[in-house]
N, C-alpha and C positions, 0 to 999 in steps of 0.2 A: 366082619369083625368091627370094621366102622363104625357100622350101623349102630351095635350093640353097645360100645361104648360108648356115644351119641346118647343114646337112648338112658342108659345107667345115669351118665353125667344128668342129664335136664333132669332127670328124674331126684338127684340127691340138690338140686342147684333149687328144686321147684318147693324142699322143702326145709330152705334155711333162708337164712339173708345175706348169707356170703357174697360177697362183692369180688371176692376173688380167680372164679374160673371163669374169667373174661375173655373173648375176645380182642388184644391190642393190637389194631392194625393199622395197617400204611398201604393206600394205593399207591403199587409201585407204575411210576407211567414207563412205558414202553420208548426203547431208545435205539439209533444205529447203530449201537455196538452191544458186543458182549458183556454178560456181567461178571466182573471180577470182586475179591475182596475187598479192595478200597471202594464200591459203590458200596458194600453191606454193611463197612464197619461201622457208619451214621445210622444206620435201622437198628443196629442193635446197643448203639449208645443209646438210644431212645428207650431201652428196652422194649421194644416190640414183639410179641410172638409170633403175631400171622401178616402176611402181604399179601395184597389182591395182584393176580398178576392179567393184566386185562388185553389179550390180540385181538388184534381189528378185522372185522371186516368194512367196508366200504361202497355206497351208493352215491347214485350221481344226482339224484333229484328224491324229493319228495315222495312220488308217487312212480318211482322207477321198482319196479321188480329182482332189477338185477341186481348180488351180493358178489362181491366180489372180496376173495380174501385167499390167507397162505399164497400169496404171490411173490416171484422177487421181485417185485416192482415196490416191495414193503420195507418198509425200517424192519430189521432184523426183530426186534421184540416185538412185533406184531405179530412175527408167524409162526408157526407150529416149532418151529424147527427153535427160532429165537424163546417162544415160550418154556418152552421143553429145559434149556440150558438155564434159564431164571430159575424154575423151579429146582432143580437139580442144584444150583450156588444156594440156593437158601435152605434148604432140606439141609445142606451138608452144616453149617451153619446153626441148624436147629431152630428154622423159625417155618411154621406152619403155611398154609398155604391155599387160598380162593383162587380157583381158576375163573377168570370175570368174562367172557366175550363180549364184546360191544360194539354195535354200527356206530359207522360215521357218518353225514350224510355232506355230500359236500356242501360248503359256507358256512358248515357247522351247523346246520336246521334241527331243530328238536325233534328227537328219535319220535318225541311221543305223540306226533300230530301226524305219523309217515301213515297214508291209507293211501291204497290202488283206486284206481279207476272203474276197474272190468275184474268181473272172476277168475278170469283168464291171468293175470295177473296178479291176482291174489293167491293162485296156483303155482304160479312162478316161484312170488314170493317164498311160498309156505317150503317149496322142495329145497329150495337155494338155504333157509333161511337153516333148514332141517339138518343139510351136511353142513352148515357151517358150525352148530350145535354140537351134534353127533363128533366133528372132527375133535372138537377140544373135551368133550366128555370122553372121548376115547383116552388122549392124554391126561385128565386129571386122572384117571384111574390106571393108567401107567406108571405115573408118578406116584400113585396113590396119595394126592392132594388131599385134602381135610375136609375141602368144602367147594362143588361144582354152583354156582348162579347160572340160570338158565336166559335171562335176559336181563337188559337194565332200560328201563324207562321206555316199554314198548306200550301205555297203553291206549290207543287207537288198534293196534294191532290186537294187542287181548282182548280187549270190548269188541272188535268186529267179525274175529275167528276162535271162539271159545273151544272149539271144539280141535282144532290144530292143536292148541297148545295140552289139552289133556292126553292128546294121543305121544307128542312129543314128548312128555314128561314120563310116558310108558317107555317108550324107547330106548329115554337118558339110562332110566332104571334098570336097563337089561343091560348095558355097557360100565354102566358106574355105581359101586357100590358103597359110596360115601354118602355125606350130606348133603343134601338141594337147600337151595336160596332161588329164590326171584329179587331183582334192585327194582321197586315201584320208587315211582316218583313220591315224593309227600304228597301232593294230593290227585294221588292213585292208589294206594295202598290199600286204602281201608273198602274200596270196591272191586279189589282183585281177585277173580273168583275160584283160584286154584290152592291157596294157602294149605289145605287138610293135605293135599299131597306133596307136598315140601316140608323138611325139615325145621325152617326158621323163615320168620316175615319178615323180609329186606325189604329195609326202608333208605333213601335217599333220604338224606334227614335238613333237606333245605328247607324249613317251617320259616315262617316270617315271623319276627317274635317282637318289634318295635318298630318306632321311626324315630327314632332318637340316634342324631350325629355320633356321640360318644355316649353309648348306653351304658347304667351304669348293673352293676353284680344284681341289685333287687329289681330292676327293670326286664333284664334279661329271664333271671327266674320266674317273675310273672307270667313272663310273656309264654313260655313253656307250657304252664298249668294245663290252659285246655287239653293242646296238644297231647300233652303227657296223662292225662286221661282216658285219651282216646285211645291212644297207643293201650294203656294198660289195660282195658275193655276187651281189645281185641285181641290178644294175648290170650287173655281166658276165654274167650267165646271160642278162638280155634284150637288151645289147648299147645300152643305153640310161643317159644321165645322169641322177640323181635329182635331182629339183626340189623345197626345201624351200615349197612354197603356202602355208603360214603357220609362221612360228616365232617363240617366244614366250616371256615368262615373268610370271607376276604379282607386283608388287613389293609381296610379303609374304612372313611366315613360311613355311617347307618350302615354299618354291616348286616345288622337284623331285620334290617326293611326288606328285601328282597335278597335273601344270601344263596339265592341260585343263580343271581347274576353272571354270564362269563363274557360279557363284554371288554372292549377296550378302553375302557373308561379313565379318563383324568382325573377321579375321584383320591382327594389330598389320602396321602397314607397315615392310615388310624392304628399305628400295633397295637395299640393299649385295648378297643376295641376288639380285633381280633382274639388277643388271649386271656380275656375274660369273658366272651362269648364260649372258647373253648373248656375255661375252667366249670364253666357255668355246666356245661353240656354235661360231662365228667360226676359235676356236684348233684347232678338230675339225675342221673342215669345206673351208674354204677354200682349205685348200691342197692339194685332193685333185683329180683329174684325172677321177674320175669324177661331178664334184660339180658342179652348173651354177648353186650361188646360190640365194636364196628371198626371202622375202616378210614382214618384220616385221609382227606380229599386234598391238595397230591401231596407225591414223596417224587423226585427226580433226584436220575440216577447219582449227575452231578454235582455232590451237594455244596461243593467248597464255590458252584458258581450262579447258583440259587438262592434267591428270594432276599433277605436281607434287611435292612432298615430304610430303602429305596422303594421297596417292591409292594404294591399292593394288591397281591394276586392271590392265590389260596395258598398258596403251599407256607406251609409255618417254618419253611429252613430257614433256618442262619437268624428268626427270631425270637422274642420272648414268647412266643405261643413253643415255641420247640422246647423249653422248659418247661414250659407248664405241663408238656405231654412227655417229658424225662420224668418227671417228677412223678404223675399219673399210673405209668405203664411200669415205670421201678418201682413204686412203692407196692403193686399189684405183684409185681415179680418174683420179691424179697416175703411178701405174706406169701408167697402159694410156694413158696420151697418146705 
C-alpha cells in the first residue's frame, strides 16, 4: 500500500509544479538516551514532516571487513532496539520517518574510499554488511517507516561489487515494502548504477558552489546552475525524483568552498553565510517538480544545548539558519493543509 501511494503521489507531483508535497526533514543524530517529548517539541516548531533516524554500525580500519553493530557496547540510538523507540516518539507525533543505517569507520575515514584487500574479505564484508541492512529493513517495515536508504556514501564499495548490491536490493524488497533511497555522495551520484531499482536518487547534496568568504544570495545561486542541471537531466533519464539525504551548510567562513568539510577547524563563525546558503538551497530546489524534499544535516537531540552564535558546525539550532527553515518547512505545511 506504500508502494501505491508513492507511486500515485510522483505520479500527480510529476505533473504540476507544486512545491508543496515535500519532503521536510531533519537528520536526527543518534543519542545515549531515550527520546522523549521535549527532544521532539524543536522538530516540530520547525515544522518538519520526516526525520532520518540513522543506527550505526562501526569498522576499525579502512580495509577491515569486520561490521560490527546493535551492540550494547553502543549509544542507545545506534541500535535496533534505540531506533525502534525514535521511530515509535515520532510516529506518535506524526512526523514521518527514513530509516538511514550508516558506517563509521574509526577516525572518522570516508565511508567512500573503504575497499578490501582480498576477495575473501570482500566476502566478509558483503555477509556482515548484508544482516546489518536486512536487520534495520526489517524494522523500518515494523515500524512501517515511509522510507528505507539502503546505504550512504558507499561508493568504492558499489563501483567494485555491482552485483552485491543488486542482489541486496532484491532482498530489502522481500522484507520492506516501502520506499528505497541510496545517500550517494555529490560526486557519486550521477554514476550510481542501481537508481531504476529505487524509488528516489539520494543525493548528499555537498556541491561546492564558491570560494567566496561571505558569499552572497547571486553568488550562491550561480554557483548551483550546473549542478542543478545535472541533477535535473538525471531525474528524467531514470524517470525518478532526487532526494536531497542530507543538505547542509557550516556556519563559517567559505561555506561553499568545500561544504562537506567535518573537520575541527578554527574557521571564524559565518551565520549569515550559513543561512543564506540555506535559503538559497530552498529557493533552488523546492519548487521543482522533479524534486521530492531532503534532509537537514544535523538535528541533535539536545536542542536548548546546541549550536548557537558560537558554533560553527552544521547543525543550524539555536541559529538564523533554524529560521530560515521555520519559515521554509511552515509555509510548506500551512499550503498543503
Amino acid at each position: 500500500m506504500r508502494k501505491l501511494v508513492f507511486i500515485l503521489a510522483f505520479a500527480a507531483v510529476s505533473c504540476s509544479s507544486s512545491k508543496f508535497d515535500k519532503v521536510n526533514g531533519i537528520s536526527f543524530v543518534s543519542s545515549r538516551e531515550e527520546l522523549s517529548q521535549h527532544h521532539i517539541d524543536p522538530v516540530l516548531n520547525i515544522q518538519a514532516n520526516y526525520a532520518a533516524i540513522m543506527p550505526f554500525g562501526f569498522i576499525r580500519d579502512m580495509d577491515s571487513p569486520d561490521l560490527v553493530f546493535d551492540s550494547d557496547r553502543q549509544w542507545f540510538g545506534e541500535t535496533r532496539e534505540g531506533a525502534k523507540q525514535y521511530i515509535q516518539k515520532l510516529h506518535q507525533n506524526g512526523v514521518s520517518v527514513m530509516v538511514k543505517p550508516q558506517i563509521w569507520i574509526r577516525g572518522g575515514e570516508f565511508t567512500g574510499n573503504m575497499t578490501m584487500r582480498t576477495e575473501e574479505d570482500w566476502i566478509k564484508l558483503e555477509a556482515s554488511y548484508e544482516k546489518f541492512i536486512l536487520l534495520y529493513a526489517d524494522l523500518a517495515e515494523e515500524t512501517q517507516s515511509d522510507i528505507f536508504c539502503i546505504g550512504t556514501e558507499l561508493k568504492a564499495f558499489v563501483n567494485n561489487r555491482p552485483e552485491f548490491w543488486n542482489h541486496l536490493i532484491q532482498k530489502v524488497k522481500k522484507i520492506y515494502n516501502g520506499q528505497l533511497t541510496y545517500a550517494a555522495n555529490w560526486d557519486e551520484y550521477a554514476k550510481t548504477p542501481f537508481w531504476k531499482q529505487l524509488d528516489y536518487i539520494g543525493v548528499n547534496a555537498y556541491f561546492p558552489l564558491c570560494e567566496e568568504e561571505t558569499p552572497t544570495i547571486e553568488t550562491l545561486t550561480e554557483g548551483w546552475q550546473p549542478w542543478k542541471t545535472q541533477l535535473r537531466k538525471l531525474a528524467k533519464e531514470k524517470d525518478r525524483p532526487i532526494l536531497f539525504t542530507e543538505f547542509g551548510y557550516r556556519s563559517m567562513d567559505f561555506t561553499g568552498k568545500k561544504p562537506w568539510l567535518v573537520d575541527r577547524n578554527q574557521m571564524d563563525v559565518n551565520l549569515k553565510a550559513q543561512a543564506d546558503a540555506t535559503q538559497v538551497i530552498f529557493d533552488e530546489f523546492w519548487n521543482e517538480n522533479w524534486f521530492a524534499g531532503g534532509f537537514v544535516w544535523k538535528w541533535f537531540m539536545q536542542h536548548d544545548q546546541v549550536g548557537g552564535h558560537g558554533d560553527n558546525r552544521f547543525t543550524p539550532q539555536n541559529k538564523p539558519a533554524e529560521s530560515v527553515i521555520r519559515r521554509q518547512y511552515g509555509q510548506l505545511k500551512k499550503s498543503s493543509l
